[in-house]
C-alpha positions, 0 to 999 in steps of 0.5 A, spaced: 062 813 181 060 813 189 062 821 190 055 825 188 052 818 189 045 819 191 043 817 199 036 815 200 033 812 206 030 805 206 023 806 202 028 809 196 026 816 197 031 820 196 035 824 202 041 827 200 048 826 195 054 823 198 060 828 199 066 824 202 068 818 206 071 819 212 076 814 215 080 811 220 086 809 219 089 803 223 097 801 224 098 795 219 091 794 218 087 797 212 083 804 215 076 802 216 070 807 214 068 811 219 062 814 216 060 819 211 059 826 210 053 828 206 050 834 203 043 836 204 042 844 201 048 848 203 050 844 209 055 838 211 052 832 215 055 826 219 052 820 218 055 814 222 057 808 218 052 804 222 046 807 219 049 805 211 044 799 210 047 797 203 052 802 197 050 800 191 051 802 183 046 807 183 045 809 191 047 809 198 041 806 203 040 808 210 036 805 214 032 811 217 030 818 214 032 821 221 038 824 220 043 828 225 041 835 222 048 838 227 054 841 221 059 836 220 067 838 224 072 833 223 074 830 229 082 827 230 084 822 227 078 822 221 081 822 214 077 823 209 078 820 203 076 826 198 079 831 202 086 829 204 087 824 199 085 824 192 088 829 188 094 830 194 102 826 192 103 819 196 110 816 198 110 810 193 115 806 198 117 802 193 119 807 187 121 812 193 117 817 189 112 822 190 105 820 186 098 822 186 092 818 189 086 819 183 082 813 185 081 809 191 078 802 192 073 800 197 072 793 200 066 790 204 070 785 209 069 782 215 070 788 220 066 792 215 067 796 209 075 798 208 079 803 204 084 797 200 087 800 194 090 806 191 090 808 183 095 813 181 093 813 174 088 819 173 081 817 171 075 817 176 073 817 182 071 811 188 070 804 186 068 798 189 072 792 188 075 790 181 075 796 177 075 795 168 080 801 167 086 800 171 088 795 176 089 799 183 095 797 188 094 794 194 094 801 200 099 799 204 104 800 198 103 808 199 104 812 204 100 818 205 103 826 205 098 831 206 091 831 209 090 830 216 097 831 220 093 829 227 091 822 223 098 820 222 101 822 228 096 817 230 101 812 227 106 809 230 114 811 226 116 804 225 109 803 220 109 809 217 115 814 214 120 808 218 117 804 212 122 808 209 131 807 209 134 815 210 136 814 203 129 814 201 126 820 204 132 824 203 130 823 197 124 825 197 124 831 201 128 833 195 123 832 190 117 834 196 114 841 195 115 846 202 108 843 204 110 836 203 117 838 206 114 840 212 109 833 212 115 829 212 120 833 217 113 833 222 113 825 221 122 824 222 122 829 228 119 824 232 125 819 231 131 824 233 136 817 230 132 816 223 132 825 222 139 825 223 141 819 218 136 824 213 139 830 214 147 826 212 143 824 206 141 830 204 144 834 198 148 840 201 144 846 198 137 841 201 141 840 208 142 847 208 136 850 207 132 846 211 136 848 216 137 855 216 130 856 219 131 853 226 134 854 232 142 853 234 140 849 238 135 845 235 141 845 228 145 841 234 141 837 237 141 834 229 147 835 228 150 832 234 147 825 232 151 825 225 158 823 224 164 827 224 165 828 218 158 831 215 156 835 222 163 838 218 160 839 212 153 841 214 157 846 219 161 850 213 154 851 210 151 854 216 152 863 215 158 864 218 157 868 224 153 862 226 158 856 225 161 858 231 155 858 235 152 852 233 159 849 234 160 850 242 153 847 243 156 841 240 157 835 245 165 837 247 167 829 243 164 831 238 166 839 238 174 836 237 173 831 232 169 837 227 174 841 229 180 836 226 176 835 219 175 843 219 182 844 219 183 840 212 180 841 204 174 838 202 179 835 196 183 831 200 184 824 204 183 828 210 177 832 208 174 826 206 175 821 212 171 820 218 173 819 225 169 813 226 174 806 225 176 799 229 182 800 233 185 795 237 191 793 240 196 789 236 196 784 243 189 782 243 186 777 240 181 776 233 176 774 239 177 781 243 177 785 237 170 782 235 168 783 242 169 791 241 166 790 234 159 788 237 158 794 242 160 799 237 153 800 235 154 807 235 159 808 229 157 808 222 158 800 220 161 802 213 167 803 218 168 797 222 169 793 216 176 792 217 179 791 224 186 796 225 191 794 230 196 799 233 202 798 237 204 800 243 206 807 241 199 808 238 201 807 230 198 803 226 201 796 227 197 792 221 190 791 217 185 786 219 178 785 214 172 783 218 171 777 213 178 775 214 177 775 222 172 771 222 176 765 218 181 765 223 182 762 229 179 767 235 184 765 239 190 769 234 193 775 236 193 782 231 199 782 230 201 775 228 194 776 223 194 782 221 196 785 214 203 789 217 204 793 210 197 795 209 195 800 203 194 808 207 193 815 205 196 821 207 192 827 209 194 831 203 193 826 197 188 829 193 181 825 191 183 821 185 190 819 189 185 816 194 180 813 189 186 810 184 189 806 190 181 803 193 181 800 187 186 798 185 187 793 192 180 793 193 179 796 199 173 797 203 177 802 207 183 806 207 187 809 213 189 816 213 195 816 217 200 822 220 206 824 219 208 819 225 204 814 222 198 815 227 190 814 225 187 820 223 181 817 221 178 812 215 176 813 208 170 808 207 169 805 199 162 810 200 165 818 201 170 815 196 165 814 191 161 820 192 167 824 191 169 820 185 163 821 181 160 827 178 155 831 182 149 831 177 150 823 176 144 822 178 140 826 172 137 820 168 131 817 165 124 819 168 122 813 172 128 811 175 129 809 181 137 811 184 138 815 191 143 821 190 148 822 194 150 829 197 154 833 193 161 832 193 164 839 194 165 838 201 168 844 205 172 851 203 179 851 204 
């Protein structure tokens, strides 16, 4: 165990016991150690990696007696491994599940001593390299949570929380304590696109909570980065008396289509389609339709699995899938190609209508029309499957790795 393990100096006379590690943690790389932090009587010393001459089974050997007599301060971008790992909830990546650090292995390497593995399953404490217990994993397959925040904010977001799908960290959150909420929000925010695709994610009751406590303006600043359908959904969850508020502070584009969803029961075809969709004249070309598909960057690519052609006066003309677009010859115009009796839905037709009929023709999407046969929006093969399936679906066997969806009951009437 080297926690407590006694430091001596190069005549093997003891000087104090060892209290924690200190780190630095480095993008992609394995944190190196910095130094140590010793205890002599009541008083915390630094001692720099540099003065550690050999660690052993038994002692810690510096090369000289003198020691810096200075209290110990952390200074930014030092972890220790005592105090902000050990004992503290990990992200493990590849679970998407919060677990807890209970030994950590050190390894001498080329650049010098270096933190490589984490082991989640209780027994001791520091142990270097192979350890006859239980086999560590590598450290790269955890993320840390707690602990030094300044030290993570050292890391950049495509290496740290960005190591993660939305999905992932949404469920997390839900599992996560109110400090370890705030953790990983802290990380998400600096990514303004990866918070809004966690906040879509998100249980409604999650969303909401998490919500209540900022501002207006920072409520649309995220939701204006979301789809039509969940800032709809998101908005019915806020306190009446803000949803108004929060509604004008929305980009005005964005403020038409939440309006148009809001006016629809969250168990309709109308309350479960979204605004985004391909929608292409019906004398264009597959070519020119694929064209638009490329820059249409900003819409949810669920969405854009079917290419609609509409006729001059703007009703829906036909349905083309995207892999029967790309099996035909870019030259075809829409009209000649598309399916010209597309299966659609109307507004009012409830969620086992709109289910039935997805599986009954396997279809990725569905088109909502109204009453003149114009597109309103789109419901994909996702929002109908959220809506299908039992709220509490998710409640399985411990150790299960599956991501919950948002829950189904979407807006009051």
């Amino acid at each position: 165990m080297l926690l407590r393990r006694v430091v001596v100096d190069a005549q093997d006379k003891s000087l104090a016991r060892l209290e924690d590690v200190i780190v630095k943690l480095r993008d992609d790389e394995y944190p190196l150690l910095w130094g140590l932090v010793i205890r002599v009587g009541a008083s915390r010393l630094f001692v720099a990696i540099a003065d550690v001459v050999s660690i052993d089974a038994t002692s810690i050997r510096l090369q000289s007696a003198r020691l810096d007599l200075r209290p110990f301060t952390r200074r930014d971008g030092e972890v220790l491994l005592k105090e902000d790992v050990l004992g503290h909830r990990l992200i493990d990546i590849a679970h998407s599940a919060l677990v807890k650090a209970y030994d950590i292995r050190l390894k001498a390497t080329p650049e010098g001593w270096a933190a490589t593995g984490l082991d989640v399953h209780k027994h001791s404490w520091f142990h270097f390299g192979a350890h006859e217990h239980h086999p560590a994993r590598d450290w790269h397959a955890f993320l840390l949570l707690l602990g030094n925040q300044r030290a993570l904010q050292s890391l950049s977001t495509s290496t740290w929380i960005g190591r993660l799908k939305p999905a992932q960290i949404a469920k997390i959150i839900e599992a996560a304590s109110t400090r370890e909420q705030d953790a990983l929000l802290a990380q998400v925010h600096s990514d303004p696109e990866l918070e809004a695709d966690v906040f879509e994610e998100l249980d409604e009751a999650r969303q909401t909570q998490l919500l209540k406590n900022r501002s207006d303006q920072d409520v649309a600043d995220v939701l204006s980065r979301m789809r039509a359908d969940d800032v709809a959904d998101a908005v019915m969850e806020l306190p009446q008396a803000r949803r108004l508020k929060v509604l004008e502070l929305l980009p005005p584009a964005q403020n038409t289509k939440v309006l148009a969803l809001l006016g629809y029961n969250h168990a309709t075809a109308g309350g479960l389609m979204g605004t985004d969709y391909l929608a292409v004249s019906e004398d264009r070309s597959i070519a020119a339709a694929l064209d638009m598909l490329r820059t249409a960057t900003t819409q949810q690519p669920e969405a854009l699995a079917t290419i609609h052609s509409l006729r001059a006066d703007g009703t829906l003309g036909g349905t083309l899938s995207l892999v029967r677009a790309l099996q035909l010859d870019p030259a075809a115009l829409l009209r000649d190609v598309a399916d010209p009796d597309p299966v659609v839905a109307s507004p009012e037709d409830d969620i086992i209508a709109v289910t039935t009929r997805m599986a009954d023709f396997n279809l990725m999407t569905l088109p909502v029309l109204d009453a003149e046969g114009r597109v309103l929006g789109i419901i994909t093969v996702d929002d109908a499957l959220e809506a299908a399936i039992p709220a509490d679906w998710y409640r399985r066997e411990p150790g299960e790795t599956a991501v919950r969806p948002r829950a189904v009951d979407r807006r009051q009437a």
